[in-house]
C-alpha positions in Angstrom: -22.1 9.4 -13.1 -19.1 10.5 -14.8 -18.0 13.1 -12.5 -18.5 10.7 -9.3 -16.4 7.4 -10.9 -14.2 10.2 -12.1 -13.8 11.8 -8.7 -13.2 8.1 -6.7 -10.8 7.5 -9.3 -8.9 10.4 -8.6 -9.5 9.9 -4.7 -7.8 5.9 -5.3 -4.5 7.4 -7.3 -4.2 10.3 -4.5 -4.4 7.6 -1.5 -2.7 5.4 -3.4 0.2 7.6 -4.5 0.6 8.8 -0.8 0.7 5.1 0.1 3.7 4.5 -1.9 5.1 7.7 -1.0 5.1 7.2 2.9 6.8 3.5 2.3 9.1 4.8 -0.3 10.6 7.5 2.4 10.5 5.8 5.4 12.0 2.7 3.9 14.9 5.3 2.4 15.1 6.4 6.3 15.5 3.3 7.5 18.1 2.3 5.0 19.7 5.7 5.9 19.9 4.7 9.5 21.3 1.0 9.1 24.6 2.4 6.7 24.8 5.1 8.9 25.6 2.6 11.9 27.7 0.5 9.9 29.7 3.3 7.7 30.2 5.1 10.8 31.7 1.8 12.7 29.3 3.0 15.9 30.0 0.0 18.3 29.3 2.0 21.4 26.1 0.6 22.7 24.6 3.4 24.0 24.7 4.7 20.3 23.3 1.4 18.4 20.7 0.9 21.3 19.7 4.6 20.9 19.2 4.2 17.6 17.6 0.8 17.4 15.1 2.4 19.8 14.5 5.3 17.2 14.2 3.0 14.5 11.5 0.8 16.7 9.5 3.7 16.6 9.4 5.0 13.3 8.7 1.3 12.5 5.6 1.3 14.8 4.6 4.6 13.7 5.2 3.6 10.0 3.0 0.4 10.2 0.3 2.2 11.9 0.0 5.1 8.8 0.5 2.2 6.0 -2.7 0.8 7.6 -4.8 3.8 7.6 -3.4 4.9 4.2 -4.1 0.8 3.4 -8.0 1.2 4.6 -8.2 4.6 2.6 -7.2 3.0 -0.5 -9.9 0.0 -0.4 -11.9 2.6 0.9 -11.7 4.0 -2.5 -11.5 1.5 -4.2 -14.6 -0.1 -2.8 -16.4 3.7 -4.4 -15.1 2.9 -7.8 -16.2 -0.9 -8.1 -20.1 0.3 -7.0 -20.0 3.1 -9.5 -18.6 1.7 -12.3 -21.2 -0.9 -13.4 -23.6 2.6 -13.4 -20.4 4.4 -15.3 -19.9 1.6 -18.1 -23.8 1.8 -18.4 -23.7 5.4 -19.1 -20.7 4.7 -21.3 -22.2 2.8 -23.4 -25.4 4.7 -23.9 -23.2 7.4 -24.7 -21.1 5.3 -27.3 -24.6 3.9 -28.9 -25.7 7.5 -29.6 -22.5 8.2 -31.0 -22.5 4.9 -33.6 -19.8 3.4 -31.7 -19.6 -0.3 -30.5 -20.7 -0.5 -27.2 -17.8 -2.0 -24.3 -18.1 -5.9 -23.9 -19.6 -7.5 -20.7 -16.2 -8.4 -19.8 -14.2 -5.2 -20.1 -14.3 -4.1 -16.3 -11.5 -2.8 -13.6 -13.3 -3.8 -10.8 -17.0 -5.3 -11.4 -16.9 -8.8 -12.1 -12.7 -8.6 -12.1 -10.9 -11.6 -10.8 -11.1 -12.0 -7.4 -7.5 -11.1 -5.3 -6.1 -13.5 -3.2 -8.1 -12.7 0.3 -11.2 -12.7 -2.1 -10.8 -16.2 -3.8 -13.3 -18.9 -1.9 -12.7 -21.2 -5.1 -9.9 -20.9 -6.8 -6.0 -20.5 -5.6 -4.8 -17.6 -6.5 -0.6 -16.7 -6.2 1.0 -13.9 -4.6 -0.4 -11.3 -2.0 -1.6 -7.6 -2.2 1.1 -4.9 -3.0 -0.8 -3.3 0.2 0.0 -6.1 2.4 3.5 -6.4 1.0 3.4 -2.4 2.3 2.6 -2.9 5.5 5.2 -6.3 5.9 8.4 -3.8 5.3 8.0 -1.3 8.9 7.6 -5.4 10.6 10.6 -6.0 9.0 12.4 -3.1 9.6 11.1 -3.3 13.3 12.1 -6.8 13.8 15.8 -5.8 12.7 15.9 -2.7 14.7 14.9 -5.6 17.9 17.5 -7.9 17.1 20.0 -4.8 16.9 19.0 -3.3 20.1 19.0 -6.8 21.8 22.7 -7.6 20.5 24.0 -4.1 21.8 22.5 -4.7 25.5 24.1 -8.4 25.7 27.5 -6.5 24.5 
């Protein structure tokens, strides 16, 4: 049981470490884009619209790979919280033979965890998923490649 909570462990740091990574480059893109428009001083429409339209579709592209990567991650996630009430188990038979204190009830990462804030029926819970926050940035982005591309057509 080991080797399997082990190996959805290490599948949830890989998907989750590629999540961060596609967000942490294209968000430097983008960046790189928007002070290359205004360091440049590019006024000519033609340029800024051609460029908001590039940065439209890295932004739709973008959004659409956070998802999947998004999905992949609970996807992994969802392995590790049914294997680890069968890991702790194991865990703690192993600890018992070894004279050791076994783990409390309580000590869990994702059985029995507090619930997130999509999961919460009963009590209010602040904030929202790093994941969602992920996926908010290529909308962002998007929205202020639109308004760019609509100001350089009404120039």
């Amino acid at each position: 049981m080991k080797d399997l909570y082990k190996l959805a462990f290490d599948g949830a740091k890989a998907e989750s470490d590629r999540f961060w990574q596609v967000f942490n480059l294209l968000s430097a893109t983008n960046g790189a884009m928007i002070v290359f428009l205004n360091a440049s001083g590019q006024t000519e429409t033609k340029v800024v619209a051609v460029t908001a339209i590039l940065g439209i579709l890295i932004c739709a592209i973008w959004f659409g790979v956070q998802a999947r990567l998004g999905h992949w991650c609970k996807w992994w996630d969802d392995r590790m919280h049914e294997l680890e009430p069968f890991y702790f188990e194991e865990l703690n038979g192993e600890r018992l033979r070894q004279g050791l204190a076994i783990l409390p009830e309580d000590f869990a990462l994702f059985h029995n965890r507090k619930p997130n804030s999509r999961e919460a029926s009963t009590e209010r819970w602040s904030g929202i998923s790093t994941r969602i926050g992920g996926k908010l940035m290529p909308a962002f982005f998007g929205t202020v490649w639109a308004v760019l591309l609509i100001l350089s057509m009404s120039a």
